[in-house]
C-alpha positions as CSV (number, residue, x, y, z in Angstrom):
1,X,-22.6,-26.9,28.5
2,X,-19.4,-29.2,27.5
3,X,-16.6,-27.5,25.9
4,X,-17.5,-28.8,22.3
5,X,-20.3,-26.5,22.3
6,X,-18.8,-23.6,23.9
7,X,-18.6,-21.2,20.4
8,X,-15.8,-19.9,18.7
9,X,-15.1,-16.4,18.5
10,X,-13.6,-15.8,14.9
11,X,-12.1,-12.6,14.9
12,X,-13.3,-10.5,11.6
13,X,-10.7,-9.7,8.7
14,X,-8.8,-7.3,9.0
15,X,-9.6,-4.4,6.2
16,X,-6.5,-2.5,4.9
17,X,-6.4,-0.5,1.8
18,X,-3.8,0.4,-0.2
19,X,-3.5,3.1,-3.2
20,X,-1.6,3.2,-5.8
21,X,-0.3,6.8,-7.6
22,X,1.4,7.6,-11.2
23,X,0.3,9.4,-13.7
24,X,-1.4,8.1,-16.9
25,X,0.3,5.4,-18.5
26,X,2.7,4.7,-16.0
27,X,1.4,1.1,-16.1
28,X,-0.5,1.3,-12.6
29,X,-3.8,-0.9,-14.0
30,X,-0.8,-3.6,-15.9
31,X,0.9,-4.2,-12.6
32,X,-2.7,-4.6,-10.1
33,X,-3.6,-7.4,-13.3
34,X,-0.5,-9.1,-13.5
35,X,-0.8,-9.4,-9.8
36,X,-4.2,-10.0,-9.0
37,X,-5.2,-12.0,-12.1
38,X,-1.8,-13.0,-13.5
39,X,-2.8,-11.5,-17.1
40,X,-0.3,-8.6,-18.6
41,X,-3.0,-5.8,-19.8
42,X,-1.8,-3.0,-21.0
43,X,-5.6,-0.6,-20.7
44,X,-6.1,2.3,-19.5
45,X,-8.8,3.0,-17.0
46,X,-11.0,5.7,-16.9
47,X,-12.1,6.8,-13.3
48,X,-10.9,4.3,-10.8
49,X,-9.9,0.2,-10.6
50,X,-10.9,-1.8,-7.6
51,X,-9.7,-5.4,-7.0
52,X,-9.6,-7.1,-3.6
53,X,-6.9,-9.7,-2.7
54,X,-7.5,-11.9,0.3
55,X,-4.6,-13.9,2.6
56,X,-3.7,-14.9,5.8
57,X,-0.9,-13.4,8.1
58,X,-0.4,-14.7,11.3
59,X,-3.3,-16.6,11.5
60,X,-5.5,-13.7,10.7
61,X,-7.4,-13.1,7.9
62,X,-6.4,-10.2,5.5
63,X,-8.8,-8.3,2.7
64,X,-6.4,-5.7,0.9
65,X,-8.6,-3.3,-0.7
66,X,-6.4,-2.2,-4.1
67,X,-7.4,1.2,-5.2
68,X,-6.3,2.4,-8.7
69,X,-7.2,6.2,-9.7
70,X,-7.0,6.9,-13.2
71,X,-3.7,9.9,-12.6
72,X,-5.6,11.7,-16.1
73,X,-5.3,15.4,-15.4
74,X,-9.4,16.1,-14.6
75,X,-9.5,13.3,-12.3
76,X,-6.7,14.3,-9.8
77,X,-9.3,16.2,-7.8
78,X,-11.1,13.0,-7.9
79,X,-8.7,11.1,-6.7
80,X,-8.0,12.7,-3.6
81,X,-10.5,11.1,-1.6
82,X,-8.9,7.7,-2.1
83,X,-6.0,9.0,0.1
84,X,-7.6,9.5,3.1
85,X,-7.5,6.8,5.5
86,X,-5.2,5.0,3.7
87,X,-2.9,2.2,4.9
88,X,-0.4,2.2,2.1
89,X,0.6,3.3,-1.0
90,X,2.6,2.3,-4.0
91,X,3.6,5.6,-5.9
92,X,5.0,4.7,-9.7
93,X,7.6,6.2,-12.1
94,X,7.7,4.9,-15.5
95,X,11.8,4.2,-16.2
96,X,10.9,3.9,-20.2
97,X,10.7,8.0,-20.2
98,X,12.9,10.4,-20.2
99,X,11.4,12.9,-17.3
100,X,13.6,13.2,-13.9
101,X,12.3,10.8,-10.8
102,X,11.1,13.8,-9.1
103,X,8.9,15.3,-11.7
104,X,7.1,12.2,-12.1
105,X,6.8,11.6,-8.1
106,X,6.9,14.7,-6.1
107,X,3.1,15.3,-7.0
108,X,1.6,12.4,-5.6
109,X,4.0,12.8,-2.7
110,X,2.5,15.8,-1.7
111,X,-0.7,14.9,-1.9
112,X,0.0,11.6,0.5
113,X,1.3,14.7,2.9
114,X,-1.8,16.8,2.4
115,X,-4.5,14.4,2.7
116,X,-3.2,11.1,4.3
117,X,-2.1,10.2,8.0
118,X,1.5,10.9,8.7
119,X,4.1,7.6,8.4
120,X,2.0,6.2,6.3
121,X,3.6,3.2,4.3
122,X,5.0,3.9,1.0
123,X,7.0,2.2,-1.4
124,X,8.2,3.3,-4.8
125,X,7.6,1.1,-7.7
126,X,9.6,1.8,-11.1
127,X,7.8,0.2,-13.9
128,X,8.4,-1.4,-17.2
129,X,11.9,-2.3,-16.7
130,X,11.5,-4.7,-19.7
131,X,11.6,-1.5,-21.9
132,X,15.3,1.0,-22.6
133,X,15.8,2.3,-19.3
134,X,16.4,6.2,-19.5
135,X,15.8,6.7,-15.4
136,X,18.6,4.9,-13.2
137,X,17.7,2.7,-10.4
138,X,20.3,5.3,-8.1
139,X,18.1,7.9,-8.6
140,X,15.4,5.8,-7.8
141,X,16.8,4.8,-4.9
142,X,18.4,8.0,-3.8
143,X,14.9,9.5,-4.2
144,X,13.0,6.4,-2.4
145,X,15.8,6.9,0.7
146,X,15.0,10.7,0.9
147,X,11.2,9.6,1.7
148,X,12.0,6.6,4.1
149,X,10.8,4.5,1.1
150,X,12.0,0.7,-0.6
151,X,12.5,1.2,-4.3
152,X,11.4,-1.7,-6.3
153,X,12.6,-2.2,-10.3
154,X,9.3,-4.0,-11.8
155,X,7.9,-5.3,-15.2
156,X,4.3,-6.2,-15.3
157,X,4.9,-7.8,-18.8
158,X,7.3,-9.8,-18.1
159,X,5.9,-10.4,-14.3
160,X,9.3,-8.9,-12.7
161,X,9.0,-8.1,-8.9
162,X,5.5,-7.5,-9.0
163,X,4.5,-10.4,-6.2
164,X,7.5,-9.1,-4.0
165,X,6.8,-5.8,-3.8
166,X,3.0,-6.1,-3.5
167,X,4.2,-8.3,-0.4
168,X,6.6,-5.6,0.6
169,X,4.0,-3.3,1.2
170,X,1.3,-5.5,2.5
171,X,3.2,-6.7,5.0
172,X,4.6,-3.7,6.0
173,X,1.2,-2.0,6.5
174,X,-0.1,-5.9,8.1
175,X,2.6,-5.1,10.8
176,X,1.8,-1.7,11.5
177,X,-1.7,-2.1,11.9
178,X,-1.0,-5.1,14.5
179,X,1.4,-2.9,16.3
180,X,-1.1,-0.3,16.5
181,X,-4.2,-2.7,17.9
182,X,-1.9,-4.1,20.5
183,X,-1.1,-0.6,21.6
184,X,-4.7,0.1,21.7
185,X,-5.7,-2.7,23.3
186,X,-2.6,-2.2,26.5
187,X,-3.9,1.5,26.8
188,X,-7.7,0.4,27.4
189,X,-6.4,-2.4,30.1
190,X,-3.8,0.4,31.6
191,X,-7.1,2.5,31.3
192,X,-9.2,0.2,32.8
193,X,-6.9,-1.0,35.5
194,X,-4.9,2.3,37.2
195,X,-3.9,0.5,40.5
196,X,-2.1,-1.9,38.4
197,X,-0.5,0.8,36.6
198,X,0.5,2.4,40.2
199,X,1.3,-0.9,42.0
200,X,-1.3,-0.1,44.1
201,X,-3.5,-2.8,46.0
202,X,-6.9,-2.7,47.4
């Protein structure tokens, strides 16, 4: 067999989901179509949204699975079960109102501690900075700093930061996950090879 028909191994994409938290009307569903689809919609859901965004990073394919529970009061319990086994998640406090950063947040951030693995990647998103701010962007930040957390100032009507932080947190989980294969894959060869691991020889 010559080398042209020795077949290529194509690694398989990489699957990473990401969640995003707020409560209703916090503009969650604008920002994932502004994003995804480059449309401003302001509808509500009912249930959950779904959208998948494919790229490439580092020469390996990437499908983001972008979940979008409705945060309506009778289906928090239902949303739960999009926390677990979560790569990332983009929790949202609507500047336009005024109710203190941590009142709109510290729910969602307690249920990212209760049902999700720990260091997970977050990012705080404040929304619909093209409307009267009544929620500064220190609090924001001071809040996002407490949590190990980048605080990003968005507008999915008016298409403000909503590419850059999407990015943010896809690339921060992208790395994470490839930091934790490659420390995976050195533990099976350490595994695997012990007398390497001692300096031993045969």
């Amino acid at each position: 067999m010559n080398s042209a028909e020795i077949p290529v191994t194509i690694p398989s994409p990489l699957v990473l989901k990401l969640v995003m938290l707020g409560y209703h009307g916090v503009g969650k569903t604008s920002f994932l179509s502004m994003f995804v689809d480059k449309v401003f919609s302001n509808k509500s859901i009912i249930g959950v949204d779904f959208k998948i965004h494919k790229v490439v990073k580092e020469g390996r394919e990437c499908k983001y699975q972008i979940w979008d529970p409705s945060g309506g009061e009778k289906f928090r319990t239902f949303a739960k079960m999009y926390l677990r086994n979560a790569h990332g998640f983009l929790i949202f406090v609507d500047l336009s109102i005024n109710t203190p950063v941590n009142e709109q947040v510290d729910h969602w951030m307690q249920e990212i501690q209760d049902y999700s693995s720990p260091n997970v990647c977050k990012i705080l998103i404040g929304s619909k900075c093209d409307l009267p701010q009544l929620i500064s962007d220190e609090s924001c930040e001071k809040y996002a700093q407490s949590y190990n957390m980048v605080y990003f100032k968005t507008s999915a009507k008016e298409d403000v930061n909503v590419t850059d932080s999407m990015e943010s947190i896809m690339d921060e989980v992208f790395q994470k996950v490839k930091d934790e294969y490659f420390q995976k894959i050195q533990l099976q060869q350490r595994q695997a090879n012990p007398n390497e691991q001692n300096g031993a020889c045969c």
